[in-house]
N, C-alpha and C positions, 0 to 999 in steps of 0.2 A: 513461514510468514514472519518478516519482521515491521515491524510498525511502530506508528505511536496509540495514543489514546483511542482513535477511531478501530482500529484492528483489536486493540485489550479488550475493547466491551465496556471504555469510562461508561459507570453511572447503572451498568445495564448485572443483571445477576450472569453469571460463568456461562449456563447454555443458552446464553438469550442471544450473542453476538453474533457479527456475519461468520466470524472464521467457523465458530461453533454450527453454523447451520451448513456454513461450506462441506464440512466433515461429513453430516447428513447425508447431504447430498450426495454428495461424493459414493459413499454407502449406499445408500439407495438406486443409483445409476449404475453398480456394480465396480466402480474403478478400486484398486486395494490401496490407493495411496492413503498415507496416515497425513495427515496436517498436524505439524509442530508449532504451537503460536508463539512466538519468542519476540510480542509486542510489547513494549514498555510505555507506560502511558508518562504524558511529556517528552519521550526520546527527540532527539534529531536527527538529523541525518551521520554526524558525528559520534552521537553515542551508536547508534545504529552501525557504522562504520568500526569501532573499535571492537565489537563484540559477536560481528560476525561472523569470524575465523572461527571461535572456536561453533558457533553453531554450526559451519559448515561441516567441521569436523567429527563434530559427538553425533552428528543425524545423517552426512551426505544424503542428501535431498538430491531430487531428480528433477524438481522444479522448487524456485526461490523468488517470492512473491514480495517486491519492497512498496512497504506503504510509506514513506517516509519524507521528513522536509517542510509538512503545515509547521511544524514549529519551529523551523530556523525560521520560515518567512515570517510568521506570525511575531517572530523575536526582531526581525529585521535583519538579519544576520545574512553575511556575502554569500551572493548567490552563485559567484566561484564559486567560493567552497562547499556551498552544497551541489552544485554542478560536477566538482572533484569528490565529494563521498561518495557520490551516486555511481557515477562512473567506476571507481574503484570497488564498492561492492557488488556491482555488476561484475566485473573481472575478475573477485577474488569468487563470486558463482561461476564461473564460468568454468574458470580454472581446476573446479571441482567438479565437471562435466554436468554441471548444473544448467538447466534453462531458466530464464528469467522476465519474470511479469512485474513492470513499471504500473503501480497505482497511480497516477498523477494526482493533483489536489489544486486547486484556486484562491486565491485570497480575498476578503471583503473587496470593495471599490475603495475602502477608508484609507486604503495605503496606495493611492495614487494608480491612475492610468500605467504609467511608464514601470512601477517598479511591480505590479499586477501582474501584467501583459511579461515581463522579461522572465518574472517568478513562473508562468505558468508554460514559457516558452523552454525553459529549464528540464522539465519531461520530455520537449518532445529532444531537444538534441541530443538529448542521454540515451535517449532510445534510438535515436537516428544513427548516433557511433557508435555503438555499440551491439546495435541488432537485437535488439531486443522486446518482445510484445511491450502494448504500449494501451492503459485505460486514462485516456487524456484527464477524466475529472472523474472523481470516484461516486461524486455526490448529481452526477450527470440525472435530471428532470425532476429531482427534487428538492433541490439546492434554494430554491426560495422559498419552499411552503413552511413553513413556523412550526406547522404544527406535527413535525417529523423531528424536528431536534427540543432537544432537552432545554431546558430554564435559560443556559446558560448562551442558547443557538447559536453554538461551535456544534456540539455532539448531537448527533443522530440518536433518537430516541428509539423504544424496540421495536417501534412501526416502522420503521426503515430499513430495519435490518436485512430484511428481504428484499427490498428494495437495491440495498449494496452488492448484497449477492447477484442479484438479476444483471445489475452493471458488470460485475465482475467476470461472472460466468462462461459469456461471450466471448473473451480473451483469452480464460484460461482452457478453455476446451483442446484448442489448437495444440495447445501445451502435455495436456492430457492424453492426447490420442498419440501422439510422439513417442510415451512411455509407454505405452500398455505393452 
C-alpha cells in the first residue's frame, strides 16, 4: 500500500484505518497475504514515486495498491506529471510481477470545472495504459456527508473507514483471487 494521508490513518489511532481493517479482513476470509502500509501522510505522487523501488524490493508484493496524487492536485501541481509518476509506478510494479490497484481520488469544485474533471480523468488513463484495476473515487457515496470526515473535511473520520474498505474491496478481490 502506498499512499498519502487517507491510507496512514491522519488523525485516526494505528488499528483504527482502512489499510488496518483491510488486514482483518483479509485474515478473516482466510487469504495469507500480509499488507505492508508504506503510506506517508502528505506524500505525492512524486514522493510516492522515488521510494517505491526500494519497497518493491525489501517486500516484492504480489499486489500493489497506489493511493496517491490528492496532494499534487490539492497543491496544484502538473497533472503530466503526476500522470507520469503514476504510470511509472505502475511499471516499476509491474516489472516486479506485481499487479496493481489505482485508488483514484476527486477534488473540491473549488478548483474549477476543467482542472477537477482533467484531475479525476488522470486515473482513469493511467489505468487505461496501463492495464490496470482501477477504484475511480475512493470516497465513492460518502464523499458529501460532513459527518464522516474529521474537523478539517479532507480526512475521513473512523466512521468511514469501513466505509473505504467496502469501496475498495470490490476491486481488489479480483486481484486476490489471481494470487491465491
Amino acid at each position: 500500500m502506498v499512499g498519502d494521508s487517507i491510507s496512514a490513518g491522519y488523525g485516526l489511532n494505528q488499528n483504527e484505518g482502512w489499510v488496518h481493517l483491510l488486514q482483518q479482513r483479509l485474515s478473516s476470509n482466510g487469504y495469507p497475504h500480509q499488507v505492508v502500509n508504506a503510506s506517508i501522510s502528505g506524500d505525492t505522487s512524486s514522493g510516492g514515486l522515488q521510494r517505491i523501488n526500494n519497497a518493491l524490493k525489501k517486500h516484492a508484493p504480489d499486489i500493489v495498491i497506489i493511493e496517491l496524487g490528492a496532494n499534487d492536485g490539492l497543491r496544484g501541481l502538473s497533472l503530466k506529471q503526476l500522470e507520469s509518476n503514476l504510470s511509472k509506478m505502475i511499471t516499476l510494479s509491474q516489472n516486479n510481477k506485481a499487479s496493481v490497484l489505482i485508488l483514484g481520488m476527486q477534488l473540491p469544485p473549488n478548483y474549477g470545472p476543467a482542472y477537477t474533471k482533467a484531475f479525476s480523468n488522470v486515473y482513469l488513463s493511467v489505468s487505461k495504459n496501463k492495464r490496470t484495476a482501477l477504484l475511480p473515487f475512493l470516497f465513492t457515496g460518502f464523499e458529501s456527508d460532513l459527518s464522516l470526515f474529521q474537523k478539517d473535511r479532507i480526512h475521513p473520520n473512523v466512521d468511514a473507514q469501513e466505509l473505504i474498505l467496502n469501496n475498495v474491496w470490490p476491486t481488489l478481490l479480483p486481484l486476490l483471487k489471481l494470487t491465491d
